[in-house]
C-alpha positions as CSV (number, residue, x, y, z in Angstrom):
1,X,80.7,-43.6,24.1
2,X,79.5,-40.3,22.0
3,X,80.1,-41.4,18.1
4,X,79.4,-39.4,14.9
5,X,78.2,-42.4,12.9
6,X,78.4,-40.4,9.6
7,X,82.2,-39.4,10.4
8,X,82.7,-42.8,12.2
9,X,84.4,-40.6,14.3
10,X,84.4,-40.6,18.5
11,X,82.8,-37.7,19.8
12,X,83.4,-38.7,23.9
13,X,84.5,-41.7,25.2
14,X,82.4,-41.5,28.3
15,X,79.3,-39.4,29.3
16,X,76.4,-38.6,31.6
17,X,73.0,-38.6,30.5
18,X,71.1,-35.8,31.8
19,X,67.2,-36.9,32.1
20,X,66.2,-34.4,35.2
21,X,65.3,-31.1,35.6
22,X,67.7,-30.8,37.7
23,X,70.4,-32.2,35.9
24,X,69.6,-30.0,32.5
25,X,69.5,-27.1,34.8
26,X,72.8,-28.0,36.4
27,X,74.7,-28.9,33.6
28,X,78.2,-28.1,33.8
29,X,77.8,-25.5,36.3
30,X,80.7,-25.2,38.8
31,X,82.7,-27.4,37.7
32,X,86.5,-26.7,36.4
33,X,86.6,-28.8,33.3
34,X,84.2,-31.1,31.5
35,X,85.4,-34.5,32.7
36,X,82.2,-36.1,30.7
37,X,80.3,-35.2,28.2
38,X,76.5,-34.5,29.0
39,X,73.5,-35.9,26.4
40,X,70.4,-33.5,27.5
41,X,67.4,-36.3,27.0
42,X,63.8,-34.6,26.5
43,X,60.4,-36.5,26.2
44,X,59.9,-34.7,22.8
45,X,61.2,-32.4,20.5
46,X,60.5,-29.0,22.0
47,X,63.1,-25.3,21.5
48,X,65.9,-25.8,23.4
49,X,68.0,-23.0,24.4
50,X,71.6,-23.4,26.6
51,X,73.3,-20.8,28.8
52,X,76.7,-20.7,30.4
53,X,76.0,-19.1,33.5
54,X,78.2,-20.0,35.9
55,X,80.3,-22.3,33.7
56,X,84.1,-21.3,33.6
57,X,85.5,-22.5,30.0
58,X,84.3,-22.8,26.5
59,X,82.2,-26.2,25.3
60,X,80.7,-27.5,22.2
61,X,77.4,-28.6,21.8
62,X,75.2,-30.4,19.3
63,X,71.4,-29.8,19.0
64,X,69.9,-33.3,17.6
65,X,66.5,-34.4,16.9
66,X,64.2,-37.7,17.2
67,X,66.3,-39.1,15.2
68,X,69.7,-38.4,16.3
69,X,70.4,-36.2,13.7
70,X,72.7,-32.9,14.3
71,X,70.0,-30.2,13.1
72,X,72.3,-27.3,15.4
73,X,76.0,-26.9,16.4
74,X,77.8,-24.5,18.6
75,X,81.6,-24.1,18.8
76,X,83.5,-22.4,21.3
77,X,80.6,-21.6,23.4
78,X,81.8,-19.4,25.9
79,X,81.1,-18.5,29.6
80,X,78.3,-16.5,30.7
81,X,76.6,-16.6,26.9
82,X,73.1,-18.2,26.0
83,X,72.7,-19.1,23.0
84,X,68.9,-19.3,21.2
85,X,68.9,-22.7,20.1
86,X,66.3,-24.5,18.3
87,X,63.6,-27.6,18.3
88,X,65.6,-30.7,19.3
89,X,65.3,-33.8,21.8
90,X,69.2,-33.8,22.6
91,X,71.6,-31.5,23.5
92,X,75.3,-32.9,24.1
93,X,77.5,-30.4,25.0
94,X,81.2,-31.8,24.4
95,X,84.7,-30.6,25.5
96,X,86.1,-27.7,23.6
97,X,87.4,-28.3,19.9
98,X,85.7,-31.7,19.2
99,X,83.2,-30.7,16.8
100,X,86.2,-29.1,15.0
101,X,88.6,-32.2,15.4
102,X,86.4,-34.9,14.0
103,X,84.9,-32.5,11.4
104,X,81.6,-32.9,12.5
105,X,78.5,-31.1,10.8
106,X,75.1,-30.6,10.5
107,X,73.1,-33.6,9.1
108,X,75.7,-36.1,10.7
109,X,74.0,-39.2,12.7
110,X,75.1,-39.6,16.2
111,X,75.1,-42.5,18.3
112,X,75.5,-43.0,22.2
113,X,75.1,-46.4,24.1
């Protein structure tokens, strides 16, 4: 489970954590809809940018750092886009209209086990 601690709100009830290059590369390429959430896990903070490349429908996605704070969000993110990004150590990238729904923002804690 995905959880916005500040919110106490549930982001995802299940996900997939992406550790791989493979996997981060991947993503949700292909697929039809987002049937799990993804949690992009990197060694250290570092720029992370996303793309949509070859992904049919609109996500969210949160940019957190060490810490688990939300430092970037992204709503609607829409096919075939790339968006800059920033320094982080997690990207989750969410189904459409969650970041929305729970009222999620920047500075928010989130927790996934």
């Amino acid at each position: 489970m995905i959880k916005n601690q500040t919110k106490n709100k549930i982001l995802a009830e299940d996900f997939k954590l992406c550790n791989s290059e493979f996997e981060k590369l991947k993503g949700l390429m292909f697929t039809k809809k987002i049937s799990k959430a993804l949690v992009f896990v990197s060694g250290k903070e570092q720029n992370i940018s996303m793309h949509m490349f070859f992904v049919f429908y609109p996500i969210d996605v949160l940019w957190l750092n060490k810490n688990k704070k939300i430092i970037q969000i992204k709503k609607d993110f829409r096919p075939f886009r790339i968006s800059k990004g920033c320094k982080a150590r997690y990207v989750i990238e969410l189904e459409k209209g969650t970041i929305e729904k729970t009222k999620t923002e920047t500075g928010d804690i989130v927790r996934f086990k």
